[in-house]
C-alpha positions in Angstrom: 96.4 -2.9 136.8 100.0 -1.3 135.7 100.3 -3.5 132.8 96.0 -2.6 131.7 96.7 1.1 131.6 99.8 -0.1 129.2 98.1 -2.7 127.2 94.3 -1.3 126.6 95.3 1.8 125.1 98.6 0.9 123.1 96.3 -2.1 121.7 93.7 0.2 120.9 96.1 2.5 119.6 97.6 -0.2 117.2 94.2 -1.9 115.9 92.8 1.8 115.0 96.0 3.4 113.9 94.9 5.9 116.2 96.8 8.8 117.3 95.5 9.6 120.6 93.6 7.4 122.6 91.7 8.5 125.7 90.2 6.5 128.6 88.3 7.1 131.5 89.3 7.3 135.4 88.0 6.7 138.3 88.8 10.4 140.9 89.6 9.1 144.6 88.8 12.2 147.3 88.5 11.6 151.3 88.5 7.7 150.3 85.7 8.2 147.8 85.4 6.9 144.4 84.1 8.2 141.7 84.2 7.0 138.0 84.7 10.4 135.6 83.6 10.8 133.3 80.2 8.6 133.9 79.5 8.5 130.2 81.8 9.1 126.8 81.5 8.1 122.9 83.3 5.0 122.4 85.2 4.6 119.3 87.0 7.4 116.5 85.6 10.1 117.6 86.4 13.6 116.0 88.2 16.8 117.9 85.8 19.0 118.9 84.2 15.3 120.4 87.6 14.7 122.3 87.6 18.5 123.5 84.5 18.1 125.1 84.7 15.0 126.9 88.9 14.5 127.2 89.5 17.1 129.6 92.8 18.8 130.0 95.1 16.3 131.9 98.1 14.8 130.4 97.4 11.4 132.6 94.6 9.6 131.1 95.5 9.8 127.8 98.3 7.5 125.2 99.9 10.0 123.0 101.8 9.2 119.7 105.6 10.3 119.5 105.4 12.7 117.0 102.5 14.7 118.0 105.2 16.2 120.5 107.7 17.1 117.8 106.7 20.4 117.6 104.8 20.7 121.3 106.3 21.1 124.8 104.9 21.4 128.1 105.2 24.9 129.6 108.4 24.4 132.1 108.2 25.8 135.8 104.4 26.1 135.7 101.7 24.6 137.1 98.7 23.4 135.2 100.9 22.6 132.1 98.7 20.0 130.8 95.6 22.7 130.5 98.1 24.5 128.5 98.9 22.0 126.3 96.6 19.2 125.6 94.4 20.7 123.3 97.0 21.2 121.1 97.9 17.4 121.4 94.4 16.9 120.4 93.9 19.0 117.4 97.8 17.8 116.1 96.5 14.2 116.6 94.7 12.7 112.8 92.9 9.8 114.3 91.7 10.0 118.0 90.1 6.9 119.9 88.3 7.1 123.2 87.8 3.7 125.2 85.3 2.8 128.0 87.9 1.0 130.6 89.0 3.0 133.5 92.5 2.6 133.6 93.7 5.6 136.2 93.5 6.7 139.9 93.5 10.3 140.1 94.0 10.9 143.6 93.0 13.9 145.3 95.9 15.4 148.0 95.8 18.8 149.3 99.3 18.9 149.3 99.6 18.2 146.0 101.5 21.0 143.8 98.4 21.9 142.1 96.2 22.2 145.0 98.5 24.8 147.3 96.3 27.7 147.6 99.4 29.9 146.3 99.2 33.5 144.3 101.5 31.8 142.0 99.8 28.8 141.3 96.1 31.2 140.9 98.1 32.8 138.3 99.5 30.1 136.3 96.0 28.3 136.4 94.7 31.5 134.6 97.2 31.9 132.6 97.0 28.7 131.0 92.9 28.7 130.7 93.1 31.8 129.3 95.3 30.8 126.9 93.6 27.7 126.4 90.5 29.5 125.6 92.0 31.8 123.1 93.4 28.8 121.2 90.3 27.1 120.9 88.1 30.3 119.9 90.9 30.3 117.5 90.2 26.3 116.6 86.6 27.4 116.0 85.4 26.0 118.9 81.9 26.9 120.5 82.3 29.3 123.7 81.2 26.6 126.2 84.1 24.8 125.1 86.5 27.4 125.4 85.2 29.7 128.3 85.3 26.5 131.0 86.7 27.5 134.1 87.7 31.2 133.4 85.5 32.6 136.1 86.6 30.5 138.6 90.4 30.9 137.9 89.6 34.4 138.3 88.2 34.3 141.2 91.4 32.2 142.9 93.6 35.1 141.5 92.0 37.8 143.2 91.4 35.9 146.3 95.3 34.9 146.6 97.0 37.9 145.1 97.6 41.3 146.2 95.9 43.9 144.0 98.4 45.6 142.0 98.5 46.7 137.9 99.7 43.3 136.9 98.0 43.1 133.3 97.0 38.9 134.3 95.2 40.8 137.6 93.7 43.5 136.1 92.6 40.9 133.8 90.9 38.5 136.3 89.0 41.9 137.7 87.3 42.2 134.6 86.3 39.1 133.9 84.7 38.8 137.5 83.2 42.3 137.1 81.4 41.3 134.1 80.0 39.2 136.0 75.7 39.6 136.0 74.6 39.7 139.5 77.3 41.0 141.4 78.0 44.3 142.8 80.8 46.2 140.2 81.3 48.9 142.4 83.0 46.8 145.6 86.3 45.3 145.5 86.8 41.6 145.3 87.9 40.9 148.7 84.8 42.5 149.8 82.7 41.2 147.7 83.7 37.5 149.4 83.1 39.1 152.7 79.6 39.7 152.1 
């Protein structure tokens, strides 16, 4: 299987001149498996098209050389790749998305990104928020770039102290905008109920 996720994409890399090339994966939680995305275009696809179905990780995805000349992963944070990859994907001229399934994204709770930490809640907003700000800037629509903002928010308050940190301040608003619930109650509470 090592040498497929190699082969498939470089050769589909080489035979479209392509840039970027995407595949699908299969997501393996309490020994289930699941093939994600079920559906994608196959074929050249434009960015906004590889925004919406690419997702943000960095592992199921063949990146030319140069499109990191100018672009780094975030060091000493978590959820680098949400960070990051749209940038990949709007630096990349020719993107090609494949129907093989050529990765195991295991789920661990003890993975880095899965520790229920106030640090981690806070670099997970940091970077969608970030993310979503670059892609408004991109032109994108707002379903595109408002994924995942509410819940991020949510994690923050539930895992941080409240304080008049600017990032938690931030995710207090977002949640109290919020139609349906309460605006008057603190966060915590709010959960409680």
């Amino acid at each position: 299987l090592f040498s497929q996720f190699c082969e498939i994409p470089y050769n589909a890399a080489i035979q479209n001149n392509a840039d970027l090339v995407i595949f699908r994966y299969y997501h393996v939680e309490y020994n289930h498996k699941r093939q994600t995305p079920k559906t994608i275009p196959v074929g050249i696809v434009d960015t906004e098209t590889a925004i919406k179905h690419a997702k943000c990780n960095a592992w199921n995805k063949l990146y030319r050389k140069e499109l990191f000349e100018k672009l780094r992963y975030p060091e000493g944070k978590v959820y680098e790749d949400v960070a990051i990859t749209h940038h990949l994907i709007f630096a990349a001229k020719r993107i090609m998305m494949i129907p093989d399934y050529l990765y195991y994204h295991v789920f661990r709770k003890n993975s880095i990104s899965h520790i229920c930490s106030a640090s981690n809640a806070r670099d997970a907003l940091e970077a969608v928020l970030q993310r979503s700000r670059d892609l408004k800037t991109y032109g994108c629509g707002r379903k595109t770039y408002e994924t995942k903002i509410w819940n991020h928010s949510f994690r923050l308050v539930m895992r941080a102290e409240p304080n008049n940190d600017p990032l938690y301040r931030k995710a207090e608003e977002i949640l109290n905008n919020d139609i349906g619930i309460p605006s008057k109650m603190k966060w915590k509470k709010k959960v409680m109920r």
